[in-house]
VEXMIMI-341815 format. One record per residue: residue number from 1; x, y, z of N, C-alpha, C in turn. Coordinates in nm, 2 decimals. Example, Ala and Ser with C-alpha at 12.3 -4.5 7.8 and 13.67 -1.06 7.14 Angstrom:
// residues 2
+------+--------+--------+--------+--------+--------+--------+--------+--------+--------+
! voti !    n_x !    n_y !    n_z !   ca_x !   ca_y !   ca_z !    c_x !    c_y !    c_z !
+------+--------+--------+--------+--------+--------+--------+--------+--------+--------+
!    1 !   1.32 !  -0.57 !   0.78 !   1.23 !  -0.45 !   0.78 !   1.32 !  -0.33 !   0.78 !
!    2 !   1.28 !  -0.22 !   0.71 !   1.37 !  -0.11 !   0.71 !   1.29 !   0.00 !   0.79 !
+------+--------+--------+--------+--------+--------+--------+--------+--------+--------+
END
This chain:
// residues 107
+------+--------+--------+--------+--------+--------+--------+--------+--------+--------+
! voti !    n_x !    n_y !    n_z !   ca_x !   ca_y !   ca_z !    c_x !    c_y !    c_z !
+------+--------+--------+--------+--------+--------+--------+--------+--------+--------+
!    1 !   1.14 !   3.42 !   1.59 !   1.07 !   3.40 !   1.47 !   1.05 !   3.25 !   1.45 !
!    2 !   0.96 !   3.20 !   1.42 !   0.92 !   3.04 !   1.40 !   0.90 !   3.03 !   1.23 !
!    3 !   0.89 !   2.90 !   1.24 !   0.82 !   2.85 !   1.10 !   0.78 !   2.78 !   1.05 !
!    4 !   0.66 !   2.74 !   1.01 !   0.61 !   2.59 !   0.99 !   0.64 !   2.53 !   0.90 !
!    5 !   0.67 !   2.38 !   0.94 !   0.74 !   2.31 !   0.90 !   0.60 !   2.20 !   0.85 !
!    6 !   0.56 !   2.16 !   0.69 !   0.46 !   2.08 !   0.67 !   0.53 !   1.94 !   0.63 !
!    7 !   0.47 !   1.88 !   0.71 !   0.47 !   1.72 !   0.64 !   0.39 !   1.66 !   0.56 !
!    8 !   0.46 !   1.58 !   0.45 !   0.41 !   1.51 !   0.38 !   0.31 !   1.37 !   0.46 !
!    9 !   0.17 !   1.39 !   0.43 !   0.13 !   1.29 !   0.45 !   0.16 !   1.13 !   0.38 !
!   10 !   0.16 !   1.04 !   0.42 !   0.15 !   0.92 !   0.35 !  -0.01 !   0.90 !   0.24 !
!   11 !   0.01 !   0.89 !   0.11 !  -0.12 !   0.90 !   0.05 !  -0.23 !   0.75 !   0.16 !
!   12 !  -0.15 !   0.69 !   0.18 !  -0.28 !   0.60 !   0.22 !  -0.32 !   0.62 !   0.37 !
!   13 !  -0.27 !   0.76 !   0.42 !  -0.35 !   0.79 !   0.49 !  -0.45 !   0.91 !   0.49 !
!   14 !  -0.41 !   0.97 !   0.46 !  -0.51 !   1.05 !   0.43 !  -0.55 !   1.16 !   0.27 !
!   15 !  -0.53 !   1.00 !   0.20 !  -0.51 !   1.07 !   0.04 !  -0.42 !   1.16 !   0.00 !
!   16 !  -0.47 !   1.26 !  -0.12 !  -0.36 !   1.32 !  -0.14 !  -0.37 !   1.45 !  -0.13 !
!   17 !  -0.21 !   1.51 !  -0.03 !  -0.25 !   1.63 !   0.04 !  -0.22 !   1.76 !  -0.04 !
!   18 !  -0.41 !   1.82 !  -0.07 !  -0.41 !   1.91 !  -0.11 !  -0.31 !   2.06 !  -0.12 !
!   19 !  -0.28 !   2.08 !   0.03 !  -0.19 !   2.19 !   0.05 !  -0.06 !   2.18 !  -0.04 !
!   20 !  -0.02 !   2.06 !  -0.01 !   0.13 !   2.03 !  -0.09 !   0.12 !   2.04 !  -0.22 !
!   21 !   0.03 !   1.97 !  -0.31 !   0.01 !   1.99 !  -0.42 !   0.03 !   2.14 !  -0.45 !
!   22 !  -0.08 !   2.21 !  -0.41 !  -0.09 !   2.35 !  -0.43 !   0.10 !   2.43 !  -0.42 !
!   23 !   0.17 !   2.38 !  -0.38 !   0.26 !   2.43 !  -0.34 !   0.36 !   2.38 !  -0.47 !
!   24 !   0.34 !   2.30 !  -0.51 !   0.42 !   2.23 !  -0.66 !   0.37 !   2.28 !  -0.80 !
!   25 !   0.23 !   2.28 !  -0.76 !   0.18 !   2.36 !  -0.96 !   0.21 !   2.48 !  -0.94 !
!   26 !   0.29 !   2.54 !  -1.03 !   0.35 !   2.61 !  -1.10 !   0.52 !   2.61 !  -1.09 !
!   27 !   0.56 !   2.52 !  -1.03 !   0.67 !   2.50 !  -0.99 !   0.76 !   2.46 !  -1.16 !
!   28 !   0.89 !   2.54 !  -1.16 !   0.93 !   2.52 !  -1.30 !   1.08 !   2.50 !  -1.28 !
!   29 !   1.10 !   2.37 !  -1.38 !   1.24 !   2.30 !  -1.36 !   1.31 !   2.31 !  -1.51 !
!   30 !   1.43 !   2.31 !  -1.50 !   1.51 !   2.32 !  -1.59 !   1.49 !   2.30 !  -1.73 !
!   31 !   1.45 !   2.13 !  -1.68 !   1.43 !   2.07 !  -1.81 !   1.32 !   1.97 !  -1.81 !
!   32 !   1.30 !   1.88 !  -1.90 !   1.12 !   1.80 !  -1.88 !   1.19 !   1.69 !  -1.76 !
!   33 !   1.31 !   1.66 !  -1.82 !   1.35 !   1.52 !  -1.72 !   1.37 !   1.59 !  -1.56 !
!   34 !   1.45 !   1.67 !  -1.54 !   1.44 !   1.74 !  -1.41 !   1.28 !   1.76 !  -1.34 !
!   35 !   1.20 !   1.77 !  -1.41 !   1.04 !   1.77 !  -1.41 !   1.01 !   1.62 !  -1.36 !
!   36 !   1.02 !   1.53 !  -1.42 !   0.97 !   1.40 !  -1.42 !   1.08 !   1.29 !  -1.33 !
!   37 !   1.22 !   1.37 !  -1.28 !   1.23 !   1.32 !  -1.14 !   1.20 !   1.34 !  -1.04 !
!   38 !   1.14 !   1.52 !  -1.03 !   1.11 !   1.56 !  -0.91 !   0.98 !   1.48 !  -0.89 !
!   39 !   0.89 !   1.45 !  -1.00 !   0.79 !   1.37 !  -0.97 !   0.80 !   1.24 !  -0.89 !
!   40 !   0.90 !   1.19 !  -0.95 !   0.90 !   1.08 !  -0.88 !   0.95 !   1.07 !  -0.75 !
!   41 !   1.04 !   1.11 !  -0.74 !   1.09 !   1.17 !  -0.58 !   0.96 !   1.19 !  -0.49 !
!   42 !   0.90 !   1.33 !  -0.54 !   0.78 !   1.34 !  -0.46 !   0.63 !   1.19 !  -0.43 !
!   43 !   0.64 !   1.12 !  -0.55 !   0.55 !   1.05 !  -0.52 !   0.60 !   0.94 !  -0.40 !
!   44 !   0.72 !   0.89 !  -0.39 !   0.79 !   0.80 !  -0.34 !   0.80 !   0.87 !  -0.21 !
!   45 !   0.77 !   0.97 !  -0.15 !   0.76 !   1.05 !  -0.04 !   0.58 !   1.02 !  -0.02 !
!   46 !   0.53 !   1.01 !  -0.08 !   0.36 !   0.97 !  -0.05 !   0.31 !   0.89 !  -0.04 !
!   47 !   0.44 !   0.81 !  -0.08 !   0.39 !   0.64 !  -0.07 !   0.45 !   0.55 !   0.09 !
!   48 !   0.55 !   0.63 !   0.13 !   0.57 !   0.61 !   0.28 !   0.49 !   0.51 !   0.35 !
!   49 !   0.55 !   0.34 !   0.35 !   0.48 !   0.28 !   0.46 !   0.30 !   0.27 !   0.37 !
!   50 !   0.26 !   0.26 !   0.23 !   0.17 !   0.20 !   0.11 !   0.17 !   0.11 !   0.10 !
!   51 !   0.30 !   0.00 !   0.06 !   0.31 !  -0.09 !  -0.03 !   0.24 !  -0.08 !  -0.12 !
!   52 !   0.23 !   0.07 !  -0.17 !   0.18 !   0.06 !  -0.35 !   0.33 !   0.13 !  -0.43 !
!   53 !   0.28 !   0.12 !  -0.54 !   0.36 !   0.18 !  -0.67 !   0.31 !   0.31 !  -0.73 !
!   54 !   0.36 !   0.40 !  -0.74 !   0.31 !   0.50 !  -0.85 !   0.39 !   0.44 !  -1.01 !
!   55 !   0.31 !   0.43 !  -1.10 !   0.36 !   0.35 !  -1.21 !   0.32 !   0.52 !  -1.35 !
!   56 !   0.37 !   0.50 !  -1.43 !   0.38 !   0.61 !  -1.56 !   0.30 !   0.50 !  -1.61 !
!   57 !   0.18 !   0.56 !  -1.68 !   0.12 !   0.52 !  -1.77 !   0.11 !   0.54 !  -1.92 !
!   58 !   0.15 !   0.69 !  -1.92 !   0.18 !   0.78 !  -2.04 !   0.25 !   0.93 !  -1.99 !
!   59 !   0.35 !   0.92 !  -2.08 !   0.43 !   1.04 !  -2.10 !   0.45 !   1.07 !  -2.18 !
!   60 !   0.44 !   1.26 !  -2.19 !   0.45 !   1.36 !  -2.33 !   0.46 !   1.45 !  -2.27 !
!   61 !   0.52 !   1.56 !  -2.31 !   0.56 !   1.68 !  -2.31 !   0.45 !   1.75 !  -2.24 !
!   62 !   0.34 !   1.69 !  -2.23 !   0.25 !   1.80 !  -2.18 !   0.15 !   1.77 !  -2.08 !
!   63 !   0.18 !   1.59 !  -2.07 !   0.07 !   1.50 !  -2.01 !   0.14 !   1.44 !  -1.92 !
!   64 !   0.14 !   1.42 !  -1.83 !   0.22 !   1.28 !  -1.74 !   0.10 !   1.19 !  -1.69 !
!   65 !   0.06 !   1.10 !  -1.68 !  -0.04 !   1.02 !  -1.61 !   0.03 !   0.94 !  -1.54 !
!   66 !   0.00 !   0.82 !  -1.42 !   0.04 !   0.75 !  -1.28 !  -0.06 !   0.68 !  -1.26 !
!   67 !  -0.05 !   0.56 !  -1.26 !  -0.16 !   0.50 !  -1.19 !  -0.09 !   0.42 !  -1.04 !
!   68 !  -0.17 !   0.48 !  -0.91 !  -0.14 !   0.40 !  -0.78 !  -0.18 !   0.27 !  -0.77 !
!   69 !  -0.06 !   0.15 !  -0.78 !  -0.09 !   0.01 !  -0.75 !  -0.07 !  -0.03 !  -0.66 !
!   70 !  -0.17 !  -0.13 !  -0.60 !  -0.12 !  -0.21 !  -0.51 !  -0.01 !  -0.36 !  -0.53 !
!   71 !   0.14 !  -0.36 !  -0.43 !   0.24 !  -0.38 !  -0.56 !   0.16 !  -0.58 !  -0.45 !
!   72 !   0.16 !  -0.67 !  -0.57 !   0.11 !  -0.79 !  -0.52 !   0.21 !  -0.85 !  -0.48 !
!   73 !   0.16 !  -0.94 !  -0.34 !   0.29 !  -1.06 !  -0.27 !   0.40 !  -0.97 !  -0.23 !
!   74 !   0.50 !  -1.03 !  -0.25 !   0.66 !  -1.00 !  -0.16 !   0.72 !  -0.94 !  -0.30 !
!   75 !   0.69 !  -0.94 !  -0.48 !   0.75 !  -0.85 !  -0.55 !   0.73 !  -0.73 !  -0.54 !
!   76 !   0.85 !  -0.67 !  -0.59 !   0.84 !  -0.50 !  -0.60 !   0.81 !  -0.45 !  -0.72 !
!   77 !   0.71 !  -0.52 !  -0.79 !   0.64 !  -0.49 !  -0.92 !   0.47 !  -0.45 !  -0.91 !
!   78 !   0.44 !  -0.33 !  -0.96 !   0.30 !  -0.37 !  -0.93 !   0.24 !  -0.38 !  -1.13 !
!   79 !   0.11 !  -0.38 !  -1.10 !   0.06 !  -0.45 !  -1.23 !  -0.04 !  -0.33 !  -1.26 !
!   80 !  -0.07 !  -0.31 !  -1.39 !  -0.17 !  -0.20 !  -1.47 !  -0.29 !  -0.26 !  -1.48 !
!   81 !  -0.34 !  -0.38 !  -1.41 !  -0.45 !  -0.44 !  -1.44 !  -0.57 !  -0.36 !  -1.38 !
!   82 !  -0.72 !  -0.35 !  -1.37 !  -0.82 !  -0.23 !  -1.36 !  -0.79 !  -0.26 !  -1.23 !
!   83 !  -0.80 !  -0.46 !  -1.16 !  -0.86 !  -0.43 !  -1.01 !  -0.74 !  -0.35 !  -0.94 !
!   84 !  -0.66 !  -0.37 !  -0.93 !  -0.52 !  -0.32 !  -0.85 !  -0.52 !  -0.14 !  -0.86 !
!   85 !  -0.55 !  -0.13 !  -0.95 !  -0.49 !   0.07 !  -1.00 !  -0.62 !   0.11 !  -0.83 !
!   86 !  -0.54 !   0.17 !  -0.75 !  -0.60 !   0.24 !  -0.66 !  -0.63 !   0.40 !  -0.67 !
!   87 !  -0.53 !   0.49 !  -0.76 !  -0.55 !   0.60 !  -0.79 !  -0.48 !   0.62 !  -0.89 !
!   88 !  -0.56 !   0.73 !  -1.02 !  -0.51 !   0.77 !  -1.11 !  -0.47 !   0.94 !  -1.08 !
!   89 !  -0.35 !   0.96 !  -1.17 !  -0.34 !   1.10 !  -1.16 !  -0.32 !   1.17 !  -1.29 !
!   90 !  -0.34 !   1.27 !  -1.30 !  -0.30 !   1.32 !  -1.43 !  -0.23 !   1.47 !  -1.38 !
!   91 !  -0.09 !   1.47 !  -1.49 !   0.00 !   1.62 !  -1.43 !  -0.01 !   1.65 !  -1.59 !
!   92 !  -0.05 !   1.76 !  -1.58 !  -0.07 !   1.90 !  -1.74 !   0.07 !   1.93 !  -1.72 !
!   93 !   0.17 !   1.95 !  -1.80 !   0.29 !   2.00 !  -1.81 !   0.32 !   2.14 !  -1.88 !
!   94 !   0.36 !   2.25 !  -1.92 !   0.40 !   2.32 !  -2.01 !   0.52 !   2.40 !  -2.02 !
!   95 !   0.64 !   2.33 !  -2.10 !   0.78 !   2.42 !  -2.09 !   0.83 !   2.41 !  -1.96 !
!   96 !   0.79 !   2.30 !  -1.89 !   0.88 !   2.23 !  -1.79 !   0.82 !   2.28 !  -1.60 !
!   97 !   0.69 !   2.30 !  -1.67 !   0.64 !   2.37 !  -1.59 !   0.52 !   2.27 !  -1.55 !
!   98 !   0.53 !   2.23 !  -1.38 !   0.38 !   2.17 !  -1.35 !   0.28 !   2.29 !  -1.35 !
!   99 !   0.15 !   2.25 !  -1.44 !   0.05 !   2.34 !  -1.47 !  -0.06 !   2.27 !  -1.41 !
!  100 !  -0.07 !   2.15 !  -1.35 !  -0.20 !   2.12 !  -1.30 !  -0.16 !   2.01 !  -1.24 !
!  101 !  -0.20 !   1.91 !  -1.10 !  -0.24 !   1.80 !  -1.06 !  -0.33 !   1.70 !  -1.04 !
!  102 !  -0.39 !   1.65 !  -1.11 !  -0.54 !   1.63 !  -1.08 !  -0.55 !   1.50 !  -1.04 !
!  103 !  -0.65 !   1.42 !  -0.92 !  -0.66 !   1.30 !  -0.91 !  -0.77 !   1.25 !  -1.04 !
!  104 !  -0.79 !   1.20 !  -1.10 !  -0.87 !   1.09 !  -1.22 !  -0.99 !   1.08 !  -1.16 !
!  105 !  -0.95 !   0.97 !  -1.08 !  -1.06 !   0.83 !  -0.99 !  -1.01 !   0.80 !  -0.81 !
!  106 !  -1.10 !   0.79 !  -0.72 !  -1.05 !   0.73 !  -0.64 !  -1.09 !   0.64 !  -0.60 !
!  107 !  -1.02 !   0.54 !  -0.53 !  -1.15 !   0.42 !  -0.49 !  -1.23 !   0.46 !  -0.35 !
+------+--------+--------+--------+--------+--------+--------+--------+--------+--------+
END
C-alpha cells in the first residue's frame, strides 16, 4: 500500500499551491488563536528560501488579511509600503473555521 506524500511548494516558486489550500478550507481549530497560528506556521512553510514576509494587515474574527513583502537589505523586517507588498491574501474565518483563501492581487 503506498501514499502520496505532497509538498509544500515555496510560494516564489510557483505561487500559491492551489491543491494545499484546498486541503485547509474548512479545516476547524479549537479556538480563533489556534486558527491564526496554524496560519502562520503554514505561511512560514511557503515562504521557504523567499526572503519575503507574510505580514497581518487586519485581524477579526472573521477576516484575516496578509500582505507578501519583500523583507528589504539584511533586516528581518519587511515594510506595508504599495511597492514591496508582492501578494495579498484574504482568509474568511467562521467559529474557528477556515471558510475561504483567496489571493487579492498578484504581481
Amino acid at each position: 500500500m503506498s501514499s502520496k506524500v505532497e509538498l509544500i511548494e515555496p510560494v516564489w516558486y510557483g505561487g500559491t499551491n492551489k491543491s494545499i489550500i484546498k486541503k485547509i478550507v474548512g479545516k476547524k481549530f479549537s479556538d480563533q488563536a489556534s486558527l491564526l497560528n496554524f496560519l502562520t506556521e503554514f505561511h512560514e512553510l511557503m515562504l521557504v528560501g523567499s526572503g519575503g514576509k507574510y505580514i497581518a494587515t487586519s485581524l477579526s474574527e472573521r477576516v484575516v488579511t496578509y500582505n507578501l513583502v519583500q523583507i528589504n537589505g539584511s533586516a528581518n523586517t519587511g515594510s506595508n509600503s504599495g511597492d514591496d507588498v508582492w501578494l495579498k491574501i484574504k482568509v474568511r474565518t467562521r467559529k474557528s473555521r477556515i471558510v475561504r483563501y483567496k489571493e487579492i492581487n498578484r504581481w
